[in-house]
N, C-alpha and C positions, 0 to 999 in steps of 0.2 A: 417715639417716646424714649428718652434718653434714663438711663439707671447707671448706679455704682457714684462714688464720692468724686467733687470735683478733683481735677489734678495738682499737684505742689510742686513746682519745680525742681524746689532744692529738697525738696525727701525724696526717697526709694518709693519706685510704681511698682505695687503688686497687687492694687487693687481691680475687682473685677467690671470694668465699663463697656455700654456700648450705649445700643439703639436697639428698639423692638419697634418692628412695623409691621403690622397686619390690615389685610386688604380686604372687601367684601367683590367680587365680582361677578357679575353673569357671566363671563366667559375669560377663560383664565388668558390663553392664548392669544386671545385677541383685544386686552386688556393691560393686564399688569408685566406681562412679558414681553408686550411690546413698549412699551416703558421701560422694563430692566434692560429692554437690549439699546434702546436709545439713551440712556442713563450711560451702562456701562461701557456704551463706543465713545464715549467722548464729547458727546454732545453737549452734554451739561457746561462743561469746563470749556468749550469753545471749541475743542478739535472737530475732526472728523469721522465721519463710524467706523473706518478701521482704527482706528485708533483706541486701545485700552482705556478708560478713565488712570486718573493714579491712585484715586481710594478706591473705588468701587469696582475697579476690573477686575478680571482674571490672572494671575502671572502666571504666562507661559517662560521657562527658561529657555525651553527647545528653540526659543525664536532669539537669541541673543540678550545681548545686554537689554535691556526696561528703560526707554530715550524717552523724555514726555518732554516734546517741543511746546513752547507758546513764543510768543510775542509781547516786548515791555517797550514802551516808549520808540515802537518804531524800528526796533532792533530783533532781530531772532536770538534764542536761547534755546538750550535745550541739555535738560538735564537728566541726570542719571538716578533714575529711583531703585537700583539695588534690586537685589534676588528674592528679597521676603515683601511681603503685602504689608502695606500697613493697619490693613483690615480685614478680620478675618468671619469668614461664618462658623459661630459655634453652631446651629442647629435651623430647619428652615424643615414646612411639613405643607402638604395643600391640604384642605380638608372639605368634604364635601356637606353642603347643610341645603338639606332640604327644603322643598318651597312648603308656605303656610298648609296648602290641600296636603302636601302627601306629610307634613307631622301630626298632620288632624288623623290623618290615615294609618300612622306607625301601630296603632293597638290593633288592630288586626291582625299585622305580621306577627305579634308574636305571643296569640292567643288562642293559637290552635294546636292543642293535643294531636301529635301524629301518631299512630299511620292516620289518614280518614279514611271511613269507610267507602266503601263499593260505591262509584254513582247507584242510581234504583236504574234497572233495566225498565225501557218503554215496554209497554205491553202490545203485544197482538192483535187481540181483539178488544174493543171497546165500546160501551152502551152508545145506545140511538141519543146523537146528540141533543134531536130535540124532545126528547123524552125527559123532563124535567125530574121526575122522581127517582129515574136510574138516576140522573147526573148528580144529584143532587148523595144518592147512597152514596154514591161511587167517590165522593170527593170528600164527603165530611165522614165515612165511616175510616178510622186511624187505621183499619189491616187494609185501606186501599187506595189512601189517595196518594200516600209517593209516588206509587206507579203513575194515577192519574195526573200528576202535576209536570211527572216526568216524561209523561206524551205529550201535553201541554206545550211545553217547552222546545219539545222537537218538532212542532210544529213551525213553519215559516213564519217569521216575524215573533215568535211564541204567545202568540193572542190567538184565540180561537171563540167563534162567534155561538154561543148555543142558548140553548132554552132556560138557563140554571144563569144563565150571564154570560157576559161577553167574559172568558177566561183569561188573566192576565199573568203567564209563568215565567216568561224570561226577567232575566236580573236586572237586564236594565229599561224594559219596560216598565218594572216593577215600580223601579226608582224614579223613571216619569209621572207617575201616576202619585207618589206620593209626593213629590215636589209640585206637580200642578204649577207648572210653569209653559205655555201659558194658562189662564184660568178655565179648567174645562171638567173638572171634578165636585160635585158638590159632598157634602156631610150631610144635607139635611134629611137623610133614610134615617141616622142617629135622632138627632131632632124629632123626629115623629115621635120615634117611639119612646125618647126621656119623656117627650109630653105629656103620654098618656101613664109615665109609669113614677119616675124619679122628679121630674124636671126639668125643664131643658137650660144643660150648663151650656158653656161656648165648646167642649166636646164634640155637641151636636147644629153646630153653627157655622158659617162663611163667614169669610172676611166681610164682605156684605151685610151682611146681616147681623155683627155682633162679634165676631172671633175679633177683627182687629180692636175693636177698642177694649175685651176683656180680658186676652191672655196675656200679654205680654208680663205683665205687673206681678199677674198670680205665677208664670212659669219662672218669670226671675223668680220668685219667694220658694217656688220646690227646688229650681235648681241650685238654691244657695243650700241646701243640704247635699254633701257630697257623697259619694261612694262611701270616702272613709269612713267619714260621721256614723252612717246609717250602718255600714258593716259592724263600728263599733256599739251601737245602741243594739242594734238587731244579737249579738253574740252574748251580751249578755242579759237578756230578756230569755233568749233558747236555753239561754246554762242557768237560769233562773226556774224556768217550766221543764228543764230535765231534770236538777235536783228535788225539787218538788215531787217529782214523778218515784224520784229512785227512793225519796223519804217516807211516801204512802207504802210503797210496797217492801219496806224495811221496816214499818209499822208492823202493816198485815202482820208477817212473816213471827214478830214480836210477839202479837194477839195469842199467839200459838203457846200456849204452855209444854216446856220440853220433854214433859211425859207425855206428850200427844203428837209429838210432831211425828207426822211420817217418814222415812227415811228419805224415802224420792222426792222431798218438798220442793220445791224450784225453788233456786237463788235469782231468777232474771224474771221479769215481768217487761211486756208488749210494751213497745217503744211503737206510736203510729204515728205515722209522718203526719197524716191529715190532720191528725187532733192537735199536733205539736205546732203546725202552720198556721193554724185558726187563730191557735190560742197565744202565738207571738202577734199577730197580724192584727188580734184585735186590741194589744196592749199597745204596739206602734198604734196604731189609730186614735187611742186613747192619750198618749203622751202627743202624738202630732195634730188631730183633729180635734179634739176634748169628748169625742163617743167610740165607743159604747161607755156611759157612764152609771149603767145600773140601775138606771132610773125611767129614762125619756128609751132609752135603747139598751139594749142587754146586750152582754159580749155571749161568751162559752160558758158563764158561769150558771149554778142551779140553784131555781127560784123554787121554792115552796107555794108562794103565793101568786096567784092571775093578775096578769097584766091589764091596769085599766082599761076598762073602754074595747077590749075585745083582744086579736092576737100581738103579740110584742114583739118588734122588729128589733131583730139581730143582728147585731155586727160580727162579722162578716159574710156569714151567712146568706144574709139578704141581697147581700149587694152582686153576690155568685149569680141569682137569681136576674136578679136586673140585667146582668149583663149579656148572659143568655138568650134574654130578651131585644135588649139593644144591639148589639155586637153581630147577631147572628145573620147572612142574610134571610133566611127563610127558615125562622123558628116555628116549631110546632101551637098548634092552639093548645096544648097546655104548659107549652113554657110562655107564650105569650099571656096567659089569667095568672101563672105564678109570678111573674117579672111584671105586671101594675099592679098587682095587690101587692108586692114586695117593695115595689118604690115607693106609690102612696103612702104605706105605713114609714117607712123610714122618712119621706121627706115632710110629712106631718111632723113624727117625731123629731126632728131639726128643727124645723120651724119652731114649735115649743119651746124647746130649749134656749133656741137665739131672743126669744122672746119673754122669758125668765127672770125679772129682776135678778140683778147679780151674778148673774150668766159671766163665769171668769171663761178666756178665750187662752188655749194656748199660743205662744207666739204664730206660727205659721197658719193658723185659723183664723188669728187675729188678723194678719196680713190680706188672707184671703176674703173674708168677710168687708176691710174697709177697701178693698179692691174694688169688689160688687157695689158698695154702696155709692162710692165714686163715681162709676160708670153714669154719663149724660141717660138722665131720665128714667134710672133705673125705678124698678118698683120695687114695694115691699118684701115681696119673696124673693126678689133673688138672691141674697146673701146666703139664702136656704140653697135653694137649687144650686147655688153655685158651688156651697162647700161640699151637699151631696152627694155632685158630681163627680169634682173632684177625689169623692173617697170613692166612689165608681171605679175611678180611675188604676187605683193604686191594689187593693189588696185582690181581687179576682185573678190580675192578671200575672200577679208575684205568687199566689198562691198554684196556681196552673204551673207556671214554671220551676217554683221549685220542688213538688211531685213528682213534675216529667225528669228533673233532674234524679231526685234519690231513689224513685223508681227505677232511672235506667241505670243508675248503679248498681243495685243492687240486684235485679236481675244478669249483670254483666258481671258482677262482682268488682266491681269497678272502687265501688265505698269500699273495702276491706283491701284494694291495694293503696288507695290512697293517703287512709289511716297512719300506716307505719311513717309513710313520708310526713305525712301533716304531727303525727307524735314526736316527730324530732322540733320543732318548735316550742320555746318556751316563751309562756306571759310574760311581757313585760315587766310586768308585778301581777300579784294575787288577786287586787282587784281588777287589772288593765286585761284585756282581750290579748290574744297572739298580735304582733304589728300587724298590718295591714298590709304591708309590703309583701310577708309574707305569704299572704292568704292570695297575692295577684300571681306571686309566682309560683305556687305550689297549687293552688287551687280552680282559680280563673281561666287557665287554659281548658282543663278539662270542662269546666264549668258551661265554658263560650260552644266548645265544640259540641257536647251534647243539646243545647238549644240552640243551634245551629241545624242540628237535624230535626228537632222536635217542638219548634219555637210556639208559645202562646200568647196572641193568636196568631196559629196556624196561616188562615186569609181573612182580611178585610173587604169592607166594600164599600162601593161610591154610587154615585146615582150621575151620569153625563147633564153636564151644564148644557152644552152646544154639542152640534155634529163634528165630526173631526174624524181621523183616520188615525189608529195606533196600531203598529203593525202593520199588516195590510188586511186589516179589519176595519169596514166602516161604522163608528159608531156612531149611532142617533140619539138626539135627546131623551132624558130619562131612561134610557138601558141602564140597569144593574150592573156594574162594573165589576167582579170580584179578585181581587190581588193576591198571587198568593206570595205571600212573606216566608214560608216554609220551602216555597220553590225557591224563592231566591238566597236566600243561606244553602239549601243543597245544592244550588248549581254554581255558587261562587260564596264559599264559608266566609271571604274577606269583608261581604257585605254585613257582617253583623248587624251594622249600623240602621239596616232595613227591621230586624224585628224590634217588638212593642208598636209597630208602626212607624217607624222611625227615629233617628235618634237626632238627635241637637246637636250632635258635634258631627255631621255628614260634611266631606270632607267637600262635596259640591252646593252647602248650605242646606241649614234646615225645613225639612218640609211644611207646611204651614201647620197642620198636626203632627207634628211629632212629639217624640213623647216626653214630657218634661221632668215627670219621674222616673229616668231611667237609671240615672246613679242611684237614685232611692230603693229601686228597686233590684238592681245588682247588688248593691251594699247588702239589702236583707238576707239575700239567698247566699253571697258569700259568710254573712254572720252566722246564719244559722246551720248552712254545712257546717262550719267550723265548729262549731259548738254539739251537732253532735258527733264531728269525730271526736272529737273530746271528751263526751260522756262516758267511755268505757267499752269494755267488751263486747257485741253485739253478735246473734246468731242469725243465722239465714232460716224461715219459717215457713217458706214455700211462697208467701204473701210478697209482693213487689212492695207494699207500702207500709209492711209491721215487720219490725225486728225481734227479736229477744235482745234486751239488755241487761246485762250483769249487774244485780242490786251490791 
């Protein structure tokens, strides 16, 4: 590509011209260098490879006068091109650009908080494998299953066959199992149990049986909310329900006539992550899904009056419950009668409401809802089940996550170093959040690496389609498969991309479940960290999950 003004003969050249040329190649060497060197010997111009070009070589002086022979009309000639090049390089760089998998892959390198901790030491001794009820302590109780995930894994092939399920800890068995390439995993242990409880969305479905023809439409409609989007919704809904918070208890504090006030009165009132996470969690759902609307489904808020028709189902509340149910491999029978009485009612309660004259849908409800009703042969409920689902989807498992998060800051004291860093940040403007930019790199690292150690959920599970060997484990149809997701971020933090169950931008393609809310769901937990280090002073109360806040 040619720059700078044409030339004038009869004016003075002091204009600046050339040529820019840029190459793409797989291999430099054996590509564009073998070209510049047959270019610059002469080849182009007719001579021979020893031979300099007269634009494009090199000038050696050491070798004598600069001769550039040709041929005119049958005659030889040969002339003298002089000491100086008539072409010069101002500037030339290679530069290396990665292939599509490893820019899918670049957020991992540089979202890990160092130092990282300690691998978990394998343990010594460990329960009778086929004793279902140890394996089963031993892996879902949080003071023990690093350890147990971490024997897991040092096992040969890291699959290990027992009573509780066939164990799946290595990273990259992990990542077999959720790619299900070829088809050897089913979902429909989910399926069961949405049946009997919420509904069954394509969550709990095969491609076979219904995931291909319902997700794709609805995961494009989540995943056109980005990270930022949602960081930014998410940060000020939290800095809406903190000043809120800090306004009640500068009330209180008011109520107080100053002849009565005690001298030791507290200025700071209990900041609780849990209450603070509900009650963002059920305002997104209400601005994304159109419930809890107060009505058909109650959010956090207090009702004086009983809910028709008997108990009134909760957003998000309820949906903790369901998922308890669904999610778990081997829930107890009384989270099993909490998680269908908690779906029934919530997915009645939808159903009503989609059946509503006048029922306004928010955008992405809206999306979802005529997604379902397009699907070949759909019936009537499903628009229910499926938006249900879908809120299944979202707040249980954002809500787990960002606990594990400020909890383990806060026992670490991790939130109180962070603060100072994140207080150098200003809002855009008074109404805008901090950039977004910023909250990736001030915040996100730390963010990534703590669910990397403590991700929700922890393990998932499958139910085997066909017999097949994973590891040097033979599995049989119908065995309980269970993954653990938490093994695989401990044993390679780069795989982020494995918790939520997978994420949509895997750099070896996405799993067929993976998870479509995952910007949505990073976005909130970045928003609402951010928000409340932003709220102010905070104390440490001995509680992992309540603060003191400075009114």
């Amino acid at each position: 590509m040619s720059y700078g003004a044409p030339v004038h003969p009869d004016a003075p050249d002091d204009d600046d011209r050339g040529l820019v040329f840029m190459a793409y190649n797989a291999h430099l060497a054996e590509q564009f260098e073998v070209v510049q060197r047959w270019v610059a010997g002469g080849n182009a111009s007719g001579g021979y490879s020893a031979q300099s070009d007269p634009l494009l070589g090199v000038v050696d002086s050491s070798t004598g006068p600069r001769l550039y022979p040709f041929e005119h009309a049958g005659k030889p000639y040969e002339v003298d091109l002089g000491p100086e090049p008539f072409v010069t390089l101002q500037w030339g760089a290679y530069f290396f650009v990665p292939s599509i998998a490893a820019l899918k892959g670049l957020p991992g390198l540089v979202e890990l908080a160092l130092p990282l901790p300690a691998p978990t030491p394998v343990p010594d001794k460990i329960p009778d494998l086929q004793d279902k009820a140890a394996m089963q302590l031993w892996l879902e109780d949080t003071t023990t299953r690093d350890q147990a995930w971490a024997w897991v894994r040092a096992q040969p092939g890291g699959v290990v066959d027992t009573a509780y399920g066939v164990l799946v800890g290595a990273a990259e068995r992990v990542c077999d199992v959720l790619r299900n390439v070829p088809d050897r995993y089913s979902n429909s242990g989910y399926g069961e149990r949405m049946h009997d409880s919420i509904g069954v969305g394509y969550l709990g479905l095969d491609d076979d049986t219904g995931h291909r023809e319902q997700a794709p439409v609805i995961n494009a409609a989540i995943e056109a909310y980005s990270e930022a989007q949602c960081y930014a919704t998410a940060y000020q809904v939290a800095k809406a329900g903190l000043a809120q918070l800090k306004k009640e208890a500068r009330d209180l504090l008011a109520a107080f006539p100053d002849s009565q006030k005690p001298k030791d009165l507290p200025t700071d009132t209990p900041l609780d992550f849990e209450r603070l996470s509900e009650g963002v969690l059920a305002k997104l759902c209400q601005m994304w899904f159109g419930q809890p609307d107060g009505r058909h489904i109650w959010g956090t808020e207090f009702h004086a009056e009983a809910y028709p028709n008997g108990v009134a189902p909760r957003c998000p509340r309820d949906l903790f419950k369901v998922s308890r149910h669904v999610f778990g491999p081997y829930p107890t029978d009384a989270v099993k009668a909490e998680g269908r009485a908690a779906g029934q009612r919530f997915l009645a309660a939808t159903q009503a409401w989609l059946a509503e004259p006048g029922t306004q849908l928010p955008p992405l409800a809206a999306k979802i809802v005529a997604a379902a009703k397009a699907v070949p042969g759909a019936t009537p409920d499903l628009p229910a089940r499926t938006l249900a689902g879908i809120m299944l989807g979202f707040p249980p498992t954002t809500h787990a996550n960002l606990l594990t998060v400020l909890a383990g800051w806060v026992q670490t004291r991790k939130l109180w170093e962070l603060q100072p860093q994140w207080n150098e940040v200003a809002p855009e403007t008074q109404t805008a959040p901090p950039p977004y930019a910023e909250a990736v790199a001030r915040l996100r690292p730390t963010l990534v690496a703590t669910l990397n150690q403590r991700p929700t959920p922890f393990q998932i599970w499958r139910k085997a389609r066909v017999a097949h060997k994973l590891g040097q484990v033979d599995v049989e149809p119908g065995r309980v498969v269970v993954v653990g997701l938490g093994s695989a971020t401990q044993q390679d933090p780069l795989r982020h991309h494995v918790a939520f169950g997978g994420d949509r931008a895997d750099p070896k393609g996405p799993p067929p479940h993976a998870c479509s809310g995952y910007g949505m769901g990073m976005g909130v937990m970045l928003g609402v960290v951010a928000a409340v280090l932003d709220a102010g002073v905070m104390r440490f109360t001995g509680s992992p999950t309540v603060v003191a806040l400075a009114v």
